[in-house]
C-alpha positions in Angstrom: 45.8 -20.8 -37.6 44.0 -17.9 -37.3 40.3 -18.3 -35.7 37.6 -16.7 -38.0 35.2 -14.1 -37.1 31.5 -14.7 -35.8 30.0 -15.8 -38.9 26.4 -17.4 -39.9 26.9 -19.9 -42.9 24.6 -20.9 -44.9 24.9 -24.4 -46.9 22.7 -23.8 -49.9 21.7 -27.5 -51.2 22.8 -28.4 -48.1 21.0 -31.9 -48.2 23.0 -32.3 -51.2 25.6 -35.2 -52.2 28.2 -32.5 -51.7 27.3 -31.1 -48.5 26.7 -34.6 -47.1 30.0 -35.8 -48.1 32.3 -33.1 -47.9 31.3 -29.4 -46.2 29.3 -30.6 -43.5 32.1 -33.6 -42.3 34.4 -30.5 -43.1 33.0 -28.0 -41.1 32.7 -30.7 -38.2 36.2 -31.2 -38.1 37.1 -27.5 -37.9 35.0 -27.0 -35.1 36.7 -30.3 -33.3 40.2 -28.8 -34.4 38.9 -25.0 -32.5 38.5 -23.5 -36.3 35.3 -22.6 -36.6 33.7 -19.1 -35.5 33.6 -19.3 -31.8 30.3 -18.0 -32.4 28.5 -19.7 -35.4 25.9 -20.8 -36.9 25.4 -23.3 -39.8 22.0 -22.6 -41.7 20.7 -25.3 -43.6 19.2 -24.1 -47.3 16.9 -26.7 -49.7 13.8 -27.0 -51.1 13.8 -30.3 -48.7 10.5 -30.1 -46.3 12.5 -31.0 -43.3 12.7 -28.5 -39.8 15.7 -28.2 -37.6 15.2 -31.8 -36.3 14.9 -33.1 -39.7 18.0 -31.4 -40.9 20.1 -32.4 -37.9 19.1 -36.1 -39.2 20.8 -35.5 -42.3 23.9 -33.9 -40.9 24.3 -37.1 -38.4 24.4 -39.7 -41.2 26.6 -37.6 -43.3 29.0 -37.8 -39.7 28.7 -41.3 -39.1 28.8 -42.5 -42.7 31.6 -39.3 -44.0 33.5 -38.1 -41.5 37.3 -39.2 -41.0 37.1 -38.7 -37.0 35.0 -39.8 -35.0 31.9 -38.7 -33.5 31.9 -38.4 -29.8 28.6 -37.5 -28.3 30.1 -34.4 -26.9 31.4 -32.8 -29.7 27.8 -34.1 -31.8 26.1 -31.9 -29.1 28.0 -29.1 -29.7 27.7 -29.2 -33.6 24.0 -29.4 -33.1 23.8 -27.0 -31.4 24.8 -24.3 -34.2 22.9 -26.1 -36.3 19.2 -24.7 -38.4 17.6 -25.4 -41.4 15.1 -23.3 -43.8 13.1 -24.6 -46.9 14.2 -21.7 -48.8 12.1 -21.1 -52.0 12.5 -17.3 -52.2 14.7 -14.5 -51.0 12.4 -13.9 -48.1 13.1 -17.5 -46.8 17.1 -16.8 -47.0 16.5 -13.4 -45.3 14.2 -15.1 -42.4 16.7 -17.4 -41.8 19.7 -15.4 -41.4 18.0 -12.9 -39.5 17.3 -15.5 -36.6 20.9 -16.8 -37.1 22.0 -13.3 -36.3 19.7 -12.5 -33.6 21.1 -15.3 -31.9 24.9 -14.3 -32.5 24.1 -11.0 -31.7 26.1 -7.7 -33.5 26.8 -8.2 -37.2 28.2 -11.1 -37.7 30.0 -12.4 -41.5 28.2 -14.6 -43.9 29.4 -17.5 -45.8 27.7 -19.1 -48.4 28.5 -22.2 -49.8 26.6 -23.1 -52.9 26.6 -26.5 -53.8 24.8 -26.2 -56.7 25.3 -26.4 -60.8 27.1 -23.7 -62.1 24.0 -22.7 -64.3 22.6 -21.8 -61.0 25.2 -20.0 -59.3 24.3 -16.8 -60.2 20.7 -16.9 -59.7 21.3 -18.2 -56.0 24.0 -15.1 -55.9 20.6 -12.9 -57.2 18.5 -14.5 -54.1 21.4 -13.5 -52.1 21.6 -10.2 -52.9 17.4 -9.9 -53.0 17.0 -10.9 -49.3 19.8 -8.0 -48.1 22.2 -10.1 -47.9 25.3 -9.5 -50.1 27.0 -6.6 -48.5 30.5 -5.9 -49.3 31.8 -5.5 -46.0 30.4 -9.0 -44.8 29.5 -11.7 -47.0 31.4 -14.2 -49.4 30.9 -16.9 -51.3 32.1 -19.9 -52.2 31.6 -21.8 -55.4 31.6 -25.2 -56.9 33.5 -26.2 -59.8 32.9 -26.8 -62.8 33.6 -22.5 -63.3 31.5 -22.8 -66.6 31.7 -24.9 -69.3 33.5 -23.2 -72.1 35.1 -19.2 -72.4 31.6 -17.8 -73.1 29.5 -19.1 -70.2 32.5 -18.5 -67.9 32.5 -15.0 -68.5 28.6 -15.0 -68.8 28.7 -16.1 -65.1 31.9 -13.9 -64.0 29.7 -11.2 -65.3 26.5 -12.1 -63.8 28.4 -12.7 -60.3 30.3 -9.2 -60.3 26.5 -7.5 -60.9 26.1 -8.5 -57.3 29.4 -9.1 -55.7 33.1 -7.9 -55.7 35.8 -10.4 -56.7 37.3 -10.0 -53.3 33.9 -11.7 -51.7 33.8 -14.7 -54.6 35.6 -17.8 -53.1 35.7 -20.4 -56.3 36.9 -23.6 -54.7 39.2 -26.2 -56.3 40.2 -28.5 -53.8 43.6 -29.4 -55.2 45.1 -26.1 -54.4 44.3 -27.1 -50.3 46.4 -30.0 -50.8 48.7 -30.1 -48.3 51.6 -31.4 -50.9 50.6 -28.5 -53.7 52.2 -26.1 -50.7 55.3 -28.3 -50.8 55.5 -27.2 -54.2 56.0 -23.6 -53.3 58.1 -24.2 -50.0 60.8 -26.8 -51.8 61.1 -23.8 -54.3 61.1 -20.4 -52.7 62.4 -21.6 -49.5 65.4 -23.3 -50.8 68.1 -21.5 -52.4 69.2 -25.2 -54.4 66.1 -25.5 -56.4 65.3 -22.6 -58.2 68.2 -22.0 -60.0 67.3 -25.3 -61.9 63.8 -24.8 -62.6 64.1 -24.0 -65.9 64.3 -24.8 -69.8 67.8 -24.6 -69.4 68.2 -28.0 -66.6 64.5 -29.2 -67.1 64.0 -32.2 -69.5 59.9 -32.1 -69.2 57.4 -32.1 -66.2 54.7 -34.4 -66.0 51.2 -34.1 -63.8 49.8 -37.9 -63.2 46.1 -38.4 -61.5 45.1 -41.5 -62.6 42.3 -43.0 -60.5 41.1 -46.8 -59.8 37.5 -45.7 -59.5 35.2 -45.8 -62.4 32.6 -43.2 -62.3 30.4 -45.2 -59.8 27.4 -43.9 -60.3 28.1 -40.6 -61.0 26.6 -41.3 -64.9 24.3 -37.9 -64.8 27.6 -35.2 -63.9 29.6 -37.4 -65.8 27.6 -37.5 -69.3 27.8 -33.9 -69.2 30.8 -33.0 -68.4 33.8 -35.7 -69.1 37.1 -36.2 -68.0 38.2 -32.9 -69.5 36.1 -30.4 -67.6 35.7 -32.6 -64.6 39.9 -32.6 -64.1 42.4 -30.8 -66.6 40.9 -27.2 -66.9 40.2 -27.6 -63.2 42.9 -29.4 -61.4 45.3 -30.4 -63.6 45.9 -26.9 -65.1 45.6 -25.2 -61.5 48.4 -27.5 -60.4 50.8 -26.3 -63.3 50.2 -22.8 -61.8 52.0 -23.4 -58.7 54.7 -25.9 -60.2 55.8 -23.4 -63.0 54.9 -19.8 -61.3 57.6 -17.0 -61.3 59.0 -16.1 -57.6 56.1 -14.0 -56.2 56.8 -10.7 -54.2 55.4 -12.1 -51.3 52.8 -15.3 -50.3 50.0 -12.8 -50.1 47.2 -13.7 -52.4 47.1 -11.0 -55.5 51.1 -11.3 -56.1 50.5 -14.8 -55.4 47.3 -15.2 -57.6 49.2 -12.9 -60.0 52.3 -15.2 -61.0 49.7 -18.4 -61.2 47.8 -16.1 -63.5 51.2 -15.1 -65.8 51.4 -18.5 -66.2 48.1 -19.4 -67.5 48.6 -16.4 -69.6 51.9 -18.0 -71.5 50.0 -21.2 -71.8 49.6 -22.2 -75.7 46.0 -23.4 -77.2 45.3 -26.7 -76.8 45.9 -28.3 -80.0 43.8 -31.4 -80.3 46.7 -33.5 -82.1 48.3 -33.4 -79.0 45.4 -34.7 -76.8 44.7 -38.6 -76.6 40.9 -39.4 -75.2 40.3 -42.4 -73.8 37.0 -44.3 -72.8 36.9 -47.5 -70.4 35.5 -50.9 -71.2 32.5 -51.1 -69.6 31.7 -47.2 -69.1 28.6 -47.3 -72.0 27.0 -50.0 -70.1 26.8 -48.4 -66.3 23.1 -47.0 -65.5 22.6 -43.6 -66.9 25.1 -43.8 -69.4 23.9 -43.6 -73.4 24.6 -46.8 -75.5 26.4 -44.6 -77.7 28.3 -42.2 -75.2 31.4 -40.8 -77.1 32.4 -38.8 -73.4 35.9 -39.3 -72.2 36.8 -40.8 -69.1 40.6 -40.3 -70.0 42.5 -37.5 -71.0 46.5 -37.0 -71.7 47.7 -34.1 -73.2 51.4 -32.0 -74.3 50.8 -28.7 -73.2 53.7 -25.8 -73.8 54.1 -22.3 -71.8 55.4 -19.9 -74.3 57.6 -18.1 -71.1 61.1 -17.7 -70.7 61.5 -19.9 -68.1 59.5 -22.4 -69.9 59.7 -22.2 -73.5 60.4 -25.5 -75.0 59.5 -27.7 -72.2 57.0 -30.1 -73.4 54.6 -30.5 -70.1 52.6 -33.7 -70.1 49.2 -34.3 -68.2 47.2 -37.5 -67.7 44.2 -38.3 -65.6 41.5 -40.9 -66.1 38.8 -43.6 -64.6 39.1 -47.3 -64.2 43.3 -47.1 -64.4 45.8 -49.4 -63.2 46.2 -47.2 -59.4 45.2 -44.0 -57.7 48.1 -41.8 -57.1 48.3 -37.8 -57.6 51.9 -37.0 -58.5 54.0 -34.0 -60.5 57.0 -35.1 -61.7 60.0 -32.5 -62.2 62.3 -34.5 -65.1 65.9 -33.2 -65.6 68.4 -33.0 -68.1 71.2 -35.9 -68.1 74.5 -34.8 -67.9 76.2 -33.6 -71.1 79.1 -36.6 -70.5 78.5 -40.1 -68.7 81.3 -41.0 -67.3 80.1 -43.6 -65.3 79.5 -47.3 -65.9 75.8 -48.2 -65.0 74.4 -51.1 -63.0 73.3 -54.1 -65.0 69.9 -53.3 -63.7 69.7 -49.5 -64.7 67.3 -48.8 -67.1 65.9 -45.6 -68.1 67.8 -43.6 -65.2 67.1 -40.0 -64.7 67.5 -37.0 -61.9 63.8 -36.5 -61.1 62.1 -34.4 -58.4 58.5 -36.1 -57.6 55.6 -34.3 -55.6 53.0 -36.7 -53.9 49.9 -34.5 -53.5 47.6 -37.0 -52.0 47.8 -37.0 -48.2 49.9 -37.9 -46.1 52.2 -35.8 -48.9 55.7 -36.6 -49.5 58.7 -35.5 -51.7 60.9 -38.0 -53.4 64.3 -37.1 -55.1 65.4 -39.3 -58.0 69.4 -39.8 -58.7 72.3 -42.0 -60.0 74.4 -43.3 -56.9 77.3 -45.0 -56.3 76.8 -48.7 -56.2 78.5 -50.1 -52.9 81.8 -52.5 -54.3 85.1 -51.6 -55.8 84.2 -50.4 -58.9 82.7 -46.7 -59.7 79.4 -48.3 -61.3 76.0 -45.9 -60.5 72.5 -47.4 -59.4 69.2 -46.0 -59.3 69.0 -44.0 -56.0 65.7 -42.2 -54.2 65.7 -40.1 -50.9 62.1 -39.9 -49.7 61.0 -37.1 -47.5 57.4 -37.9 -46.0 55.1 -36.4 -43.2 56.0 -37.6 -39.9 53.4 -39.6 -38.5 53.4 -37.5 -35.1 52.3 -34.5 -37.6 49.6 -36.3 -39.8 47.2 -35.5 -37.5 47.8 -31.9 -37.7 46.7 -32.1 -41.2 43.6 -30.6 -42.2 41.7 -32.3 -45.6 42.1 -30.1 -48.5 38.4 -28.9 -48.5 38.3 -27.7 -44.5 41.7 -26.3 -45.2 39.6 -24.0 -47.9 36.8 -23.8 -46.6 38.5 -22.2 -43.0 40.7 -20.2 -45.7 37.3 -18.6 -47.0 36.2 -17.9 -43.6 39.0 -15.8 -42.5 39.0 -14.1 -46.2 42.2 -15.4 -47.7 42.1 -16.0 -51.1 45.4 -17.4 -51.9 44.6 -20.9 -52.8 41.5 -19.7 -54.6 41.4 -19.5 -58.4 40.6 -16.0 -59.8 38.1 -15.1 -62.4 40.7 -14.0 -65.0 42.5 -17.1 -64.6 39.3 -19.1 -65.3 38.6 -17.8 -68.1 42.1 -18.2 -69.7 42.2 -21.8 -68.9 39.0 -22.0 -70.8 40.2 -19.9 -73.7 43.6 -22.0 -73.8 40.6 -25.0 -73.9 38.9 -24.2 -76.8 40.3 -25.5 -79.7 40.5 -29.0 -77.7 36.7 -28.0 -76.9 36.0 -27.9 -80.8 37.6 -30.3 -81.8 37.6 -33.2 -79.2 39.5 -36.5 -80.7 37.5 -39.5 -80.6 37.9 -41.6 -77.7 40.1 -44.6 -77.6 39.1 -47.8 -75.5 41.2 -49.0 -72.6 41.2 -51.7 -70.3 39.9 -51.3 -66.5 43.1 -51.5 -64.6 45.0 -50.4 -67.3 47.7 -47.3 -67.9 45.1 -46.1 -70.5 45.2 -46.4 -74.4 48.4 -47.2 -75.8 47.8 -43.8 -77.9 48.8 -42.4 -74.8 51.9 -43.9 -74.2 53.3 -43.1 -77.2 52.3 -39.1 -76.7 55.4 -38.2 -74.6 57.8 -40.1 -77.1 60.9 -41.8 -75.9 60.9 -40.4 -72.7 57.5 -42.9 -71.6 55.7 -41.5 -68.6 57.7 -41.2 -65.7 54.5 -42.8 -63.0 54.2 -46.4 -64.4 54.8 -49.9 -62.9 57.9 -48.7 -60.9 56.3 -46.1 -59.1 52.7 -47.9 -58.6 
């Protein structure tokens, strides 16, 4: 992978929850894997009243209690050693610190901000950016936080107030799905392989679901959660991104605007939400943890039919369903195809249900598993359910980076592919909006359950393809 540039970043909230559990583990594990800047510096920006010392503090808990290698005393020297922090209240504070950050690199080195902050203060921090001296075209990006808004209008109300300052070839909004190592054997199994694309289509496709269910409740995440639900938190983020890549058109190359490009085609050929196609879903217990209101009508489950109005497409119903407090934890598109106009074959006693189906794992280690009808072993042509399973190899595991240093290295040598652009954003929100005016009520569901049984009856007959089989 290519080694970035000499570049000062600067972590603003960086005593945050999200720096502490993610970007600064992340950023120590690209510098142990020889992927950060050989000359760097990481720039500390709160309203904390800490010093260098202070901050360094804060960046060894987050190690010891965050990070998923482990800390030798060695490396911990090293990462100190880039390491500053500023109680930045004003532009003048960011400007002070990035001047000493770059006295010390020497030359004019880049700048990457990371803002790990609300999305109602994005663009103001971009403002204080730009107010210190700091937002030149030519050397500074940064990355931002999802949620990208909450609905169309302040999506475009903050695309707007971020191009006032910066070009869309400097903004870096992160979803960290799309550096998910399986997402990318998406593209590979389909542009790669001359046997798969010809059936990607309406005309051999039955249906394609995307499945994130998750064990966890909200555990004390009550404040984000109250505000923004199950809906914004995952299916116009994650959800939606993912059905980029699974139904894109070929691009011209893997660069990222023709990539970027055909994810965007297909957000454009994405129908309105309608709301009679959405099932919510609250868990048992979910008014009753701390911060939640007595009366909270949020969702903490959401499954949906969605259609793309394409060629390719047209016709396939697409089913998505994510959720708290559900029976497992798994992250898993599932590719469904046609049966075969004649069955000739007897099937096995214990066959029920059979169908050809493509399934992507997308947590890590990733895997690929291919769903078919083979020959049972006897005298007698009689089919059973077959799988071939195509994992990582455990002597390449390591090699894998986490989805968010995978990014975040992405953003420091300037590729955008597995970034979401602004117009994309806003179309996921506008295909949003009628679910956003009319949410449906929330159902209740068990804690360990598949969800409410609304939901299982949304995708009909065919039942959802990740139940107790695949658990």
């Amino acid at each position: 992978m290519q080694t970035p540039e000499a570049t000062v970043i600067g972590l603003v909230g960086g005593t945050g929850d999200l720096a502490r559990r993610m970007v600064i583990p992340g950023c120590f594990h690209l510098m142990v894997a020889g992927l950060l800047p050989e000359q760097c510096r990481i720039v500390g920006l709160a309203l904390d009243d800490l010093d260098d010392d202070g901050f360094k503090e804060v960046v060894r808990h987050s190690l010891d209690e965050h990070a998923r290698i482990a800390v030798e005393d060695e490396a911990w020297e090293r990462f100190a050693a880039i390491i500053s922090f500023a109680r930045a209240q004003d532009a003048s504070d960011y400007k002070t610190a990035f001047e000493q950050a770059e006295h010390a690199l020497g030359g004019a080195p880049r700048r990457l901000f990371h803002l790990a902050v609300p999305p109602s203060a994005a663009a103001s921090v971009v403002r204080t950016i730009q107010d210190a001296g700091l937002a030149d075209k030519d050397r500074t990006r940064v990355i931002l936080e999802k949620p990208f808004g909450t609905d169309l209008e302040s999506a475009r109300a903050l695309n707007a107030g971020l191009h006032e300052v910066l070009d869309e070839g400097q903004i870096f909004r992160i979803d960290h799905f799309l550096g998910k190592e399986g997402l990318q054997n998406i593209l590979a199994l389909r542009f790669a392989n001359a046997f798969i694309e010809p059936v990607f289509n309406r005309d051999h496709v039955d249906s394609i679901q995307i499945d994130v269910p998750e064990q966890l409740t909200i555990v004390g995440r009550a404040g984000f959660y109250e505000q923004t639900g199950c809906l914004k938190d995952m299916v116009t983020t994650h959800l939606l991104q993912v059905l980029g890549f699974v139904a894109m058109e070929p691009p011209v190359s893997l660069a990222p605007e023709p990539l970027r490009d055909r994810t965007g085609d297909v957000f454009a050929s994405l129908q309105p939400i309608d709301p009679a196609d959405v099932v919510y879903g609250q868990y048992d217990g979910y008014r009753d943890e701390p911060g939640v209101a007595p009366d909270s009508s949020v969702e903490t489950f959401v499954a949906a039919r969605v259609e793309i109005d394409s060629w390719r497409w047209a016709g396939v119903p697409i089913f998505l369903r994510t959720g708290k407090g559900m029976a497992v934890s798994r992250e898993t598109v599932t590719v469904v195809f046609k049966e075969p106009p004649m069955q000739l074959f007897e099937h096995a006693p214990e066959v029920h249900d059979a169908r050809n189906a493509l399934r992507f794992e997308l947590h890590d280690p990733p895997g690929i598993a291919l769903e078919f009808l083979g020959k049972q072993p006897g005298p007698h042509l009689t089919v059973e359910e077959s799988e071939l399973d195509f994992g990582v190899r455990a002597a390449d595991r390591d090699k894998l980076l986490a989805p968010y240093e995978r990014l975040f290295h992405d953003a420091l040598v300037g590729d955008q592919t597995l970034f979401t652009r602004a117009d994309g954003v806003e179309r996921v929100w506008e295909v949003a909006a009628p679910l956003l005016a009319h949410p449906p009520a929330p159902k209740p569901y068990a804690q360990g359950s598949w969800g409410p049984d609304e939901a299982q009856q949304l995708t009909g007959p065919r039942g959802w393809e990740l139940s107790a089989r695949h658990a």
